[in-house]
Backbone as a chain_set.jsonl record, in Angstrom:
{"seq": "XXXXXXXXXXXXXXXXXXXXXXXXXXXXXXXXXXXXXXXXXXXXXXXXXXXXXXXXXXXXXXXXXXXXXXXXXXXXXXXXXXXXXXXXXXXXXXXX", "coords": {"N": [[19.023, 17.44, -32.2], [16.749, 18.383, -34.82], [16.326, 21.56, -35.699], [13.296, 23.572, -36.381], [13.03, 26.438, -37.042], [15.9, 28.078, -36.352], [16.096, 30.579, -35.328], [14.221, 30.942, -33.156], [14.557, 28.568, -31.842], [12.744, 26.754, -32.011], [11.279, 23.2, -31.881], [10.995, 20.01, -33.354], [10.629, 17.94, -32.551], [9.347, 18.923, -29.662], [6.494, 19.46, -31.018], [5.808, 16.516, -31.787], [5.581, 15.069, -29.389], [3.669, 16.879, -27.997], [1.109, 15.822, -29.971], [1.362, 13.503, -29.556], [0.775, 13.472, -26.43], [-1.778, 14.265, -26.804], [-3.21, 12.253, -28.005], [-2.888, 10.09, -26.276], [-4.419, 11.043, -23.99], [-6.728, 10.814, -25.523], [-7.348, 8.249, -26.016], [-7.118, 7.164, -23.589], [-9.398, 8.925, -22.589], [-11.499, 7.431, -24.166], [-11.416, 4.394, -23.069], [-11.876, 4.501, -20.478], [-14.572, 5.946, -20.801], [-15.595, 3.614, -21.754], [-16.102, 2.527, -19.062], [-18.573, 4.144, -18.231], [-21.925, 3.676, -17.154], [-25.108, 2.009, -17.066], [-25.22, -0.456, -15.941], [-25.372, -0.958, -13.345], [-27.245, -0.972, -12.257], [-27.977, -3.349, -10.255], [-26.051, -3.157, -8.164], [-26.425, -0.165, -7.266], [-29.29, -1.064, -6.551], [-28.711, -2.502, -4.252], [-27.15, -1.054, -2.461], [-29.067, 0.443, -1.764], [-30.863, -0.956, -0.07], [-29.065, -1.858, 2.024], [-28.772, 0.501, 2.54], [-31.784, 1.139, 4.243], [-32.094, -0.49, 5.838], [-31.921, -0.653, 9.604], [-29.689, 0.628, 11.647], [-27.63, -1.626, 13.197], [-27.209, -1.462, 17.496], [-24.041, -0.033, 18.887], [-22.138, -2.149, 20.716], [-20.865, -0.968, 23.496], [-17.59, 0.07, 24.36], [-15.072, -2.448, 25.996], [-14.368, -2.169, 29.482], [-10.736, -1.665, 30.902], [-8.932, -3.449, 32.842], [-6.741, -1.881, 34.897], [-3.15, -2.415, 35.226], [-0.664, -3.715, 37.276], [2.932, -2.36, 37.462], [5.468, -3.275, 37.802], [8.835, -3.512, 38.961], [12.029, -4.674, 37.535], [13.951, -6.48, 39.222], [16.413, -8.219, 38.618], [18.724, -6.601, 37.038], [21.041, -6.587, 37.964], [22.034, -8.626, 37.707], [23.815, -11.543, 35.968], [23.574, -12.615, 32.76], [21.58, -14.083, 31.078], [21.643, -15.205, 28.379], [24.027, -15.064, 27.298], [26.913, -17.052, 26.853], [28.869, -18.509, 29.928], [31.368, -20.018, 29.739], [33.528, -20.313, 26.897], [31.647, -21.736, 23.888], [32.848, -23.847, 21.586], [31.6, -24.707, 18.072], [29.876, -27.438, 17.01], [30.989, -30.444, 14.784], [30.018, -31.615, 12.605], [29.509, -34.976, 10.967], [29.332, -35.373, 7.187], [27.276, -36.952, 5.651], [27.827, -39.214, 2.617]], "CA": [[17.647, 17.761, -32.534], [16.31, 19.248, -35.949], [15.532, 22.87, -35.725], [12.625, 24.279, -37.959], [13.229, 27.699, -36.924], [16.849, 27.813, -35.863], [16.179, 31.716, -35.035], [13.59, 30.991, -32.303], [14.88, 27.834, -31.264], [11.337, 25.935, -31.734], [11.797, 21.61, -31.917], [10.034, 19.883, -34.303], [10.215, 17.01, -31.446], [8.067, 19.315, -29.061], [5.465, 18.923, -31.451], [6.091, 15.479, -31.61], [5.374, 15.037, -27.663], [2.406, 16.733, -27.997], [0.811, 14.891, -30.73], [1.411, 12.155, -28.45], [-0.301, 13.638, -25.112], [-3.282, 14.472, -27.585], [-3.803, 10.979, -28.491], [-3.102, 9.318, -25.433], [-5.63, 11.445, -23.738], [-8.491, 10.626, -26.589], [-7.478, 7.149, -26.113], [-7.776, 7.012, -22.075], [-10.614, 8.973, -22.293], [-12.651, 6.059, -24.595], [-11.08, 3.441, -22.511], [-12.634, 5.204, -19.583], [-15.8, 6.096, -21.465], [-16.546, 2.395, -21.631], [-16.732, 1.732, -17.906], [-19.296, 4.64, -17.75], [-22.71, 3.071, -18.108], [-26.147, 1.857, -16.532], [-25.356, -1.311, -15.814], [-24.964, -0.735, -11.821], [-28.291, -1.471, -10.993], [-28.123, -4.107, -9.255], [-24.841, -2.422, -6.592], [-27.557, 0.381, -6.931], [-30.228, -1.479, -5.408], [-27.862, -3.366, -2.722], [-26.361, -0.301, -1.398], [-30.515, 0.879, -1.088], [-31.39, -2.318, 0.801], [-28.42, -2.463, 3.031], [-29.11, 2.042, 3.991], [-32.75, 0.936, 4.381], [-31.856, -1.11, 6.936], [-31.609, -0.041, 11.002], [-28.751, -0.141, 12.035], [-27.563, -1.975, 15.161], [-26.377, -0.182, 18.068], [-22.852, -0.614, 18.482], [-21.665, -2.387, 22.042], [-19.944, 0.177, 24.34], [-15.988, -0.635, 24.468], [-14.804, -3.168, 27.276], [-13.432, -1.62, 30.356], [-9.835, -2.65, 30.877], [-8.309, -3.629, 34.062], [-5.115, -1.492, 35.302], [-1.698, -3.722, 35.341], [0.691, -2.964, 38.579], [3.976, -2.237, 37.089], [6.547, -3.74, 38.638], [10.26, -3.326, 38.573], [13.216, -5.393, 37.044], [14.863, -6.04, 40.332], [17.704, -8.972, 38.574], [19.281, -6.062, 36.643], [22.453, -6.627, 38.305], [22.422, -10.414, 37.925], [24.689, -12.642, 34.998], [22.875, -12.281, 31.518], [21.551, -15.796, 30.627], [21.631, -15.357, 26.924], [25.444, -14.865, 27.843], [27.547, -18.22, 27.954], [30.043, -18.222, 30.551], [32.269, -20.715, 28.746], [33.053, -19.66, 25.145], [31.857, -22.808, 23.235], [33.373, -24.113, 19.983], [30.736, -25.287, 17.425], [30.379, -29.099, 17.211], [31.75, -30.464, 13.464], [29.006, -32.774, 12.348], [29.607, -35.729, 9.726], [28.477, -35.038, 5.988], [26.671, -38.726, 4.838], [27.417, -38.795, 1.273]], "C": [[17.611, 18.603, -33.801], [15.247, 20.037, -35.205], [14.774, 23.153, -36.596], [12.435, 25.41, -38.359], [14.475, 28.15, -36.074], [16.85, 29.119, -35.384], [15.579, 31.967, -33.845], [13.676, 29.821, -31.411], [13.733, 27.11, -31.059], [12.084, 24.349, -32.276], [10.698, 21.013, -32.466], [9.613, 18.411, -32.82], [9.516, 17.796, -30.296], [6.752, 19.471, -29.377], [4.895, 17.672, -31.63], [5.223, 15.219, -30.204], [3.813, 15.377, -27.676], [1.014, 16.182, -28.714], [0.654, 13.624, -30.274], [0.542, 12.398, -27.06], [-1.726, 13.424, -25.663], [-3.639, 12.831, -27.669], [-3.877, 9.858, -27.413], [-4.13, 9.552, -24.202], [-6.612, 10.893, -24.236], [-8.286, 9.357, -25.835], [-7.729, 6.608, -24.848], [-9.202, 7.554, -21.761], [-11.633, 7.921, -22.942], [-12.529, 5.265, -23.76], [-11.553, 3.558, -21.456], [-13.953, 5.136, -19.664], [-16.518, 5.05, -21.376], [-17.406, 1.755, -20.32], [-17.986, 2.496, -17.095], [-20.844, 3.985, -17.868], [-24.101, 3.053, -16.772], [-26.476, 0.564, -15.993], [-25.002, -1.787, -14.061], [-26.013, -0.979, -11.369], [-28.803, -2.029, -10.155], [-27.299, -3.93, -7.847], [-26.192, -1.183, -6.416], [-28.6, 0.297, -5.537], [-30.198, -2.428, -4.087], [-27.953, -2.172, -1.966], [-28.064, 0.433, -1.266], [-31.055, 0.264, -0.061], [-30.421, -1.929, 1.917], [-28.548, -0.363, 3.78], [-30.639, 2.289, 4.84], [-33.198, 0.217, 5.673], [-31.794, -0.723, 8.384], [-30.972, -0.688, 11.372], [-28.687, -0.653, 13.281], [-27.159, -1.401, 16.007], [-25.367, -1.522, 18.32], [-22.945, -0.982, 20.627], [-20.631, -1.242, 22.815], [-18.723, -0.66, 24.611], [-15.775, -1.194, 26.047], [-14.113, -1.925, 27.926], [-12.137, -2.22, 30.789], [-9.333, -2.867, 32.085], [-7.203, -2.64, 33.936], [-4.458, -2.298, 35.959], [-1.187, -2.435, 36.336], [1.636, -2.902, 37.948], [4.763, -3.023, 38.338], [7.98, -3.998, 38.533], [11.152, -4.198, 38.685], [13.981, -5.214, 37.992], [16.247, -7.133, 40.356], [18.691, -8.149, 37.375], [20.881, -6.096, 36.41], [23.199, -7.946, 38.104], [23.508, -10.683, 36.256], [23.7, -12.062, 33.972], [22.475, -13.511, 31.459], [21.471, -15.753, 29.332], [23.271, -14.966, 26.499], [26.088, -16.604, 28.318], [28.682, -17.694, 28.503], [31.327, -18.511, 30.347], [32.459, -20.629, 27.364], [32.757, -21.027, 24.725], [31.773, -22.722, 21.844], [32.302, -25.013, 19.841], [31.159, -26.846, 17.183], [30.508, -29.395, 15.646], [30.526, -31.784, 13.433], [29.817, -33.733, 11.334], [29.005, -35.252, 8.364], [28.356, -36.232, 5.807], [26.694, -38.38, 3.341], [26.326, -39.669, 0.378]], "O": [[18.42, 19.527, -33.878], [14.208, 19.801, -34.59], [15.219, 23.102, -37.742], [11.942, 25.742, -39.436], [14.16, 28.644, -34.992], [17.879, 29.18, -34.711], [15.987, 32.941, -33.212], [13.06, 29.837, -30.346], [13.565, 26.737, -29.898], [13.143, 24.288, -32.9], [9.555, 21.361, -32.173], [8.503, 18.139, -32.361], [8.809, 16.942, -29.761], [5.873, 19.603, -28.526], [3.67, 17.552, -31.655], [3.997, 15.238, -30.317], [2.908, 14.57, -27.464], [-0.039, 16.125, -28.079], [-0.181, 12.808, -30.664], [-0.281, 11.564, -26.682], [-2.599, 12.689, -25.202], [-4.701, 12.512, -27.135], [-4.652, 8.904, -27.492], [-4.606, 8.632, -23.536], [-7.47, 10.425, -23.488], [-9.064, 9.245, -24.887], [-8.484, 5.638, -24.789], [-10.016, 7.015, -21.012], [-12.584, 7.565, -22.246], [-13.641, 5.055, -23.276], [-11.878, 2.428, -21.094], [-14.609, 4.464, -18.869], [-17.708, 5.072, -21.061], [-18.432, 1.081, -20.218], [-18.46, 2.129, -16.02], [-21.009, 3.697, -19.053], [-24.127, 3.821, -15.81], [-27.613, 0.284, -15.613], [-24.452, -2.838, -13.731], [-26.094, -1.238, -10.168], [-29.722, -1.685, -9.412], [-27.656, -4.358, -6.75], [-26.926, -1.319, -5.437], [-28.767, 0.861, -4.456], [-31.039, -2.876, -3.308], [-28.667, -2.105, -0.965], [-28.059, 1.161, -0.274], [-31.684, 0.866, 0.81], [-31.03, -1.613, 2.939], [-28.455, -0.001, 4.953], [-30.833, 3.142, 5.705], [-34.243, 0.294, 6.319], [-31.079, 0.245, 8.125], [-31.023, -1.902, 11.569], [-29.382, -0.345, 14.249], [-26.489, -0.459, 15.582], [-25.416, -2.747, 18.214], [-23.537, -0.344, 21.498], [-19.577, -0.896, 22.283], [-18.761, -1.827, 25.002], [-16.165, -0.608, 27.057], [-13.525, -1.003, 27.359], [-12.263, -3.401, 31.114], [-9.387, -1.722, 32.533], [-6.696, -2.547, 32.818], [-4.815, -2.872, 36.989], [-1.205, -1.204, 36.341], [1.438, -3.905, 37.263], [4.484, -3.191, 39.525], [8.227, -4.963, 37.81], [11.31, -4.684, 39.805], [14.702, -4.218, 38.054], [17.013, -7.217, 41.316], [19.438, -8.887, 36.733], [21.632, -5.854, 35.465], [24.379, -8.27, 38.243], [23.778, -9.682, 35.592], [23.03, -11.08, 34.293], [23.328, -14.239, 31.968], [20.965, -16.841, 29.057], [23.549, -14.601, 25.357], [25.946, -17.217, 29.376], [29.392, -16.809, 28.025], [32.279, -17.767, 30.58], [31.504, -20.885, 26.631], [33.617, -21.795, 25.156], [31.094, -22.012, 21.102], [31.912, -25.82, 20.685], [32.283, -27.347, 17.162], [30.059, -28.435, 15.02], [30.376, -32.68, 14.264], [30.837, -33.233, 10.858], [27.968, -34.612, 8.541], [29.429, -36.834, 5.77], [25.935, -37.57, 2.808], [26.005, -39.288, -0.747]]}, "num_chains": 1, "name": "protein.A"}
């Protein structure tokens, strides 16, 4: 880095940087600036219509039945996602 005051240790590239925030600020704020405007009147006069409105009443939530539990009583049994026989994969043909 070039020093411009090698006594205070100031960076001519930290001026740099900010020279750069400055401008990318201005330039978000126009870019911004544009979408401020008067041209909403028509969402305006929706969102008037649709609070103008009465609302509906809402349906009261279903009541749900209570499920019996009931307990896993083949715990002790074989696995079925368990073969009993190891089996070797079958070797297909390739058709060329």
């Amino acid at each position: 880095m070039r020093k411009r005051n090698p006594g205070k240790g100031e960076c001519v590239a930290r001026d740099h940087i900010s020279f750069r925030m400055v401008g990318l600020v201005l330039v978000c704020t126009m870019l911004l600036s544009g979408c401020i405007g008067d041209e909403l009147s028509d969402l305006k006069q929706h969102v008037a219509e649709v609070k103008a409105k009465k609302g509906e009443r809402i349906p009261p939530l279903p009541t749900f039945e209570t499920y019996v539990t009931v307990p896993y009583a083949a715990a002790h049994l074989r696995d079925p996602f368990v073969a009993l026989i190891p089996v070797a994969p079958v070797a297909t043909k390739k058709s060329d």
